[in-house]
Structure formats: C-alpha cells, structure tokens
N, C-alpha and C positions, 0 to 999 in steps of 0.2 A: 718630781714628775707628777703631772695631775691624773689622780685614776679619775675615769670614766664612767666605773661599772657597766659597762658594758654599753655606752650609751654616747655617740657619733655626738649631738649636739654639744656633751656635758667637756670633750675636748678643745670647744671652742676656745681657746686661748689665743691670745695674739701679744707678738712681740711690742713692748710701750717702751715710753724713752729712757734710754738710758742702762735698756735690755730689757727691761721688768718684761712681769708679763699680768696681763689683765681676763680678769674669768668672765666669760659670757654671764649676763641674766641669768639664764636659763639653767647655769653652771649654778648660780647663786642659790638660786632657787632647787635645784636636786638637793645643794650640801644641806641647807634646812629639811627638806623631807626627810633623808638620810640621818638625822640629829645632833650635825654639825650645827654647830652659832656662828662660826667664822668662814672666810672662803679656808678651803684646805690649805695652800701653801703660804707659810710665814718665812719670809724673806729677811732677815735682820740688817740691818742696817748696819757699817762701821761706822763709826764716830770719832776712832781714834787707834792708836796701834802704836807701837814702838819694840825694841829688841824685848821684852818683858810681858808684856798684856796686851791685848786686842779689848775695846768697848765698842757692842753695838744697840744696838735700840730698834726697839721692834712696840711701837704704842705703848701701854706702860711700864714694859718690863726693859730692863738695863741687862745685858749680859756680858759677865768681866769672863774674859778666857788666856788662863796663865800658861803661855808658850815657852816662858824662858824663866831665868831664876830669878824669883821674887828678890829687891834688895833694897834696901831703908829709901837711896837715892829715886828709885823708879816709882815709887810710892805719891809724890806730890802730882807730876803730869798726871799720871792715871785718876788720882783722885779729884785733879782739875777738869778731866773730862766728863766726870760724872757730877761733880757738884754745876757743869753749866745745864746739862740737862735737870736736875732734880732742885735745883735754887729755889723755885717758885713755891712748889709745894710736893715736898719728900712722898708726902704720907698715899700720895696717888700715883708711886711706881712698888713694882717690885724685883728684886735682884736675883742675880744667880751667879757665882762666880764657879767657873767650870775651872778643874785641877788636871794634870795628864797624869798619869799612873807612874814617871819616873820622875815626876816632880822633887825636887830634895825639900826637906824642913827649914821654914822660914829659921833665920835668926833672932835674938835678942832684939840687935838694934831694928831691925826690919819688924818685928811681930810691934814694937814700940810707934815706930810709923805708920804702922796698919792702924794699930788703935787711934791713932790721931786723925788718921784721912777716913775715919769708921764715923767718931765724934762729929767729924766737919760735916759728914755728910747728910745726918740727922736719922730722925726716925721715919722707914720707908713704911710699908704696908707689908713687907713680909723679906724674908733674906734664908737664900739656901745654898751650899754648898754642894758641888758635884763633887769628889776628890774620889777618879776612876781607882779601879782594881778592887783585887779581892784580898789580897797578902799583907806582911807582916806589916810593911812602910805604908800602904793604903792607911791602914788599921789605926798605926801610930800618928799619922797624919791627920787624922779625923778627932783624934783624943785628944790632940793636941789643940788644935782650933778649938773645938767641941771648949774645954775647958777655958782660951782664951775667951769666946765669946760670955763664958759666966764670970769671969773677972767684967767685963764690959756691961755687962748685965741691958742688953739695950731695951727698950719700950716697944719692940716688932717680934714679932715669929721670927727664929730661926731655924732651920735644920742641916741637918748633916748625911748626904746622902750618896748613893756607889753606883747609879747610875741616872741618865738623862731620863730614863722613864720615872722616876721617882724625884727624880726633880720639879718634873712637868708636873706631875700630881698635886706636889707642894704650891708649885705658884698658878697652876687652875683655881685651886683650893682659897687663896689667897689673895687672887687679883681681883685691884680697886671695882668698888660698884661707877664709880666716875667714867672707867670704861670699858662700862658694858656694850659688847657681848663678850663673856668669857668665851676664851680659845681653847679647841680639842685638847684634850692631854699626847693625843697622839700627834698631833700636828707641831705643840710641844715640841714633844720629846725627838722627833726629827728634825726641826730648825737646829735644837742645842743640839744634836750630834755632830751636825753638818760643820759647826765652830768651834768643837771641842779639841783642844791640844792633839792629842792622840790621831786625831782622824785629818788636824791639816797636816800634823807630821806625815803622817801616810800618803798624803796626796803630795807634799814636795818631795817627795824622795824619789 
C-alpha cells in the first residue's frame, strides 16, 4: 500500500496491465524530497516456482524463497532458473534466498547439489541468507550454511541473517552501481516479507 503522507496527489496510483500499479509524477517526485531513490513499492516478480522454491526478480536482485524441503533433485530446475536470468553477467545482480523458521537441514546429498548449482551460478555482487527465527534449529541452520559457504569460499559477500530487515541492509549495501538508483532498505525489507515462506504459509491457510 502507497503511503501518502498526508498528501491527496501523492495517492495518485492507477491500476497498469496486468494489475501493476503505476506512481503519479508527482508521487515520484515527493519519494525523492522524502529521500527515497526508488518509487516506494517493489513488486517482485515470479520467475519460476515449483513444490520446493519460488524465484523472483525485481531489477538486479534474484530472490530464492524455500517453501518446501530443499532436496538434491529440486536443485537443477531452481538453479536453471536463475542461471537464465544471471547468464550474461552474474557480477550485476544480487541474491537473497529467504528460509521459513520450520525449514528442516538440507542433507548430504542435497547441500552437495547446492554447492554445484552455487558454482554454476558464478560470482554475483553479493548473496545473503534470510533463515527466520530466533531458536535452537534457526541457530543451527545458519552454522550450518555459514560454514558451508567457507568450504565454497566464493569471490562475493555473503551473509547470514534472522530477519528481512537485515537482509535489505545487506543487499542496499551491496547492490550493482550498473543499477543505480539504490532501493530503500525499508521498501526492501517489505517486498521480502511479502514472499517470505512463513508469511505465504500464513496467507494460504
């Protein structure tokens, strides 16, 4: 939803094709006085989806969001969805794979396939992990990757982080000068809520 501040014309939205919705001028021009770079709302895009992960795309940033149990098999589609978007040139996106809080621990053979569709994928501009909660499986889940990604040792930033705010931080922080303007952290951290496991679980139930 577009706030306003208090301001009739800055609501000017209209319904565009396909539902979108398109900010007045006028809109454009308050979020820069206000010292927003971006219009406020970031709309992600799906790209792909299947029983295991949802990919969407929002200009340079890729977001992987793990709705079901990660498994060696589900590993190739997903990473074929992302290598059509990042093929040309890796180094001018950045990632975020969002985690739900009852996510179980990859396996052997599945953390084995991750590392291969990680390789394929190449070196991005920066790669952050959501993996929700605060508790012991949170915890152990974040060590777990955490020390995967230092056997991987890749050539980008990564982080490990426990919520969408601190996500958005990472990849404000992070995202390509190729396309500039960087995007609010808070504008961020509310697109990734919107697609995060936990919050579509909540909305189909």
């Amino acid at each position: 939803m577009l706030s306003s501040v208090g301001c009739d014309r800055c609501a000017g939205a209209v319904e565009g094709e396909g539902g979108g919705r398109a900010i007045s001028a006028h809109g454009r021009a308050k979020s820069a006085y206000l010292g927003r770079t971006v219009d406020p709302l970031i709309v992600l895009e799906p790209v792909f989806a299947d029983q295991v992960c949802a990919v969407y795309r929002w200009r340079a940033l890729i977001v992987l969001s793990w709705h079901g149990t990660p498994t060696a098999s589900g590993m190739g589609p997903m990473t074929q969805a992302v290598l059509a978007i990042v093929r040309k040139n890796p180094s001018n996106f950045v990632m975020c794979a969002l985690t739900g809080a009852h996510s179980p621990l990859p396996d052997a053979e599945t953390r084995a396939a991750l590392k291969a569709g990680i390789q394929r994928i190449g070196n991005l501009h920066g790669a952050v992990n959501m993996i929700a909660g605060s508790g012991f499986r949170a915890a152990s889940l974040r060590a777990l990757l955490s020390g995967f990604s230092l056997v991987l040792r890749p050539k980008y930033p990564v982080a490990f982080v426990g919520t969408e705010t601190e996500a958005a931080s990472f990849l404000a922080a992070r995202w390509p000068e190729q396309d500039a303007p960087v995007p609010g952290r808070i504008e961020l951290a509310s697109a990734l809520t919107r697609v995060a496991p936990d919050q579509v679980a909540r909305r189909s139930a």
